[in-house]
C-alpha positions as CSV (number, residue, x, y, z in Angstrom):
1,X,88.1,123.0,101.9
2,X,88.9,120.0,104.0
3,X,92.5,119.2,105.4
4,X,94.1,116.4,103.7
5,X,94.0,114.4,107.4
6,X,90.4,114.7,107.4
7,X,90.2,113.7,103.1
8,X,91.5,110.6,103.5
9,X,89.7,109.7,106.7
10,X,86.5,110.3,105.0
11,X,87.8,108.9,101.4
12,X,88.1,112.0,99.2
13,X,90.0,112.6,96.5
14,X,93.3,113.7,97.6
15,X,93.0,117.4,95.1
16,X,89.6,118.4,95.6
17,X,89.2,117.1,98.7
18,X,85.1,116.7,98.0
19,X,84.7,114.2,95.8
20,X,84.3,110.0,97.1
21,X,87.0,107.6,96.0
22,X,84.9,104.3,96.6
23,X,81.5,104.0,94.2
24,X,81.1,100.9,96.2
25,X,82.1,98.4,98.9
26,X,85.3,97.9,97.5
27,X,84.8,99.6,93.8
28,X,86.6,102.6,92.9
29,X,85.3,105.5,90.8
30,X,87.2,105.6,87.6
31,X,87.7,109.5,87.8
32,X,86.8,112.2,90.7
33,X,82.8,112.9,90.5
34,X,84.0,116.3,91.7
35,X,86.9,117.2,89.6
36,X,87.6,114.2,87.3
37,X,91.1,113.6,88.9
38,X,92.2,109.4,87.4
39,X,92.6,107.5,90.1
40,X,94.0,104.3,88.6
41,X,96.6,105.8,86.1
42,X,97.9,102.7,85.0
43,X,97.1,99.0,85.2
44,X,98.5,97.8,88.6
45,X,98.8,101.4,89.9
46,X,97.2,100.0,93.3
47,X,99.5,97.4,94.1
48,X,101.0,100.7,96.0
49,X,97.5,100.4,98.2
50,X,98.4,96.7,98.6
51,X,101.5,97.8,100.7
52,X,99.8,100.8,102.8
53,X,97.1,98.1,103.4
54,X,99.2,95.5,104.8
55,X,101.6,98.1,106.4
56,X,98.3,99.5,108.0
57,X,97.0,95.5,108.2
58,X,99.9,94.0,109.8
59,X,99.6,96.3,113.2
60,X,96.1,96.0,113.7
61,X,96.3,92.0,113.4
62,X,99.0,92.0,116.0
63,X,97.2,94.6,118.5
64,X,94.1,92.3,118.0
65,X,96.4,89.1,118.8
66,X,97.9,90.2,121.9
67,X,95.0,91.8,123.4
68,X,93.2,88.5,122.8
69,X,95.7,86.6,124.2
70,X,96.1,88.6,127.2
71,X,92.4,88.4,128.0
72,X,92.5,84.1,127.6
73,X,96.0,83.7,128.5
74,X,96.4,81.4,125.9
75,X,98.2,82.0,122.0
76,X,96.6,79.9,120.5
77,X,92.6,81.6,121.6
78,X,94.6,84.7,121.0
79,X,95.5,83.9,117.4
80,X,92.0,82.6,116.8
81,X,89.7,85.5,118.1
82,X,92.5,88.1,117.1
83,X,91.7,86.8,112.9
84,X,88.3,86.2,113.7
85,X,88.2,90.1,114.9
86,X,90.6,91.0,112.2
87,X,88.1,89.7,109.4
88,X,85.2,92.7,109.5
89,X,88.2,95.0,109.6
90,X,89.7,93.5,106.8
91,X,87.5,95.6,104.2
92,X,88.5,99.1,105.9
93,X,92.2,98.0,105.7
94,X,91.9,97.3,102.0
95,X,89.7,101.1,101.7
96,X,92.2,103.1,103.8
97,X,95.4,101.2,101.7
98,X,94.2,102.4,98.4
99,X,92.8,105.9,100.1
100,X,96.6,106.4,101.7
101,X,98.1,105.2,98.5
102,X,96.4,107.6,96.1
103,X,96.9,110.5,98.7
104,X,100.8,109.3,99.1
105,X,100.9,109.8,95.3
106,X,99.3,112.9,95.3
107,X,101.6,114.6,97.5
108,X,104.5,113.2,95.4
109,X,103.0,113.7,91.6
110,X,101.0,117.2,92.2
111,X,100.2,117.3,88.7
112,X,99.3,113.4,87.4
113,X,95.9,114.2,85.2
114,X,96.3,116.8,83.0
């Protein structure tokens, strides 16, 4: 059985541990392929992954900004490559936001699926 850490940084369910959240890119399975756990219980259930993406977003995008502003000395280069770096990211921020979101709520709500 895999420690929760190491679930969510390779995308498991949060109770089994095994099975993969993402059937896609950016689509989520409806239920666990390993133990049928819901993920989306309710319509608009991931606008709680919204938040840990931008809370997990917002950092990276400034890191990426200052470092590239360091290296040209200038904000506004540093603004530009720090987005245009930010932008293949921007699909593992959304991933680890709903990932971090259904683990939070797991760890909350042990039992959510009957």
């Amino acid at each position: 059985m895999r420690s929760p850490l190491m679930a969510m940084v390779l995308q498991r369910c949060p109770r089994c541990r095994d099975g993969a959240i993402f059937s896609g890119v950016i689509a989520v399975h409806e239920r666990c392929p390993s133990c049928g756990l819901l993920f989306e219980r309710e319509h608009g259930y991931f606008t709680g992954g919204m938040v840990a993406g931008y809370t997990l977003g917002v950092p990276l995008l400034a890191l990426l900004i200052l470092a590239a502003g360091r290296l040209t000395a200038s904000l506004e280069w540093g603004l530009l490559i720090g987005n245009l770096l930010f932008v293949p990211l921007a699909i593992a921020v959304f991933r680890y936001g709903r990932v971090a979101w259904l683990h939070l709520d797991r760890a909350i709500d042990r039992d959510p699926d009957p």
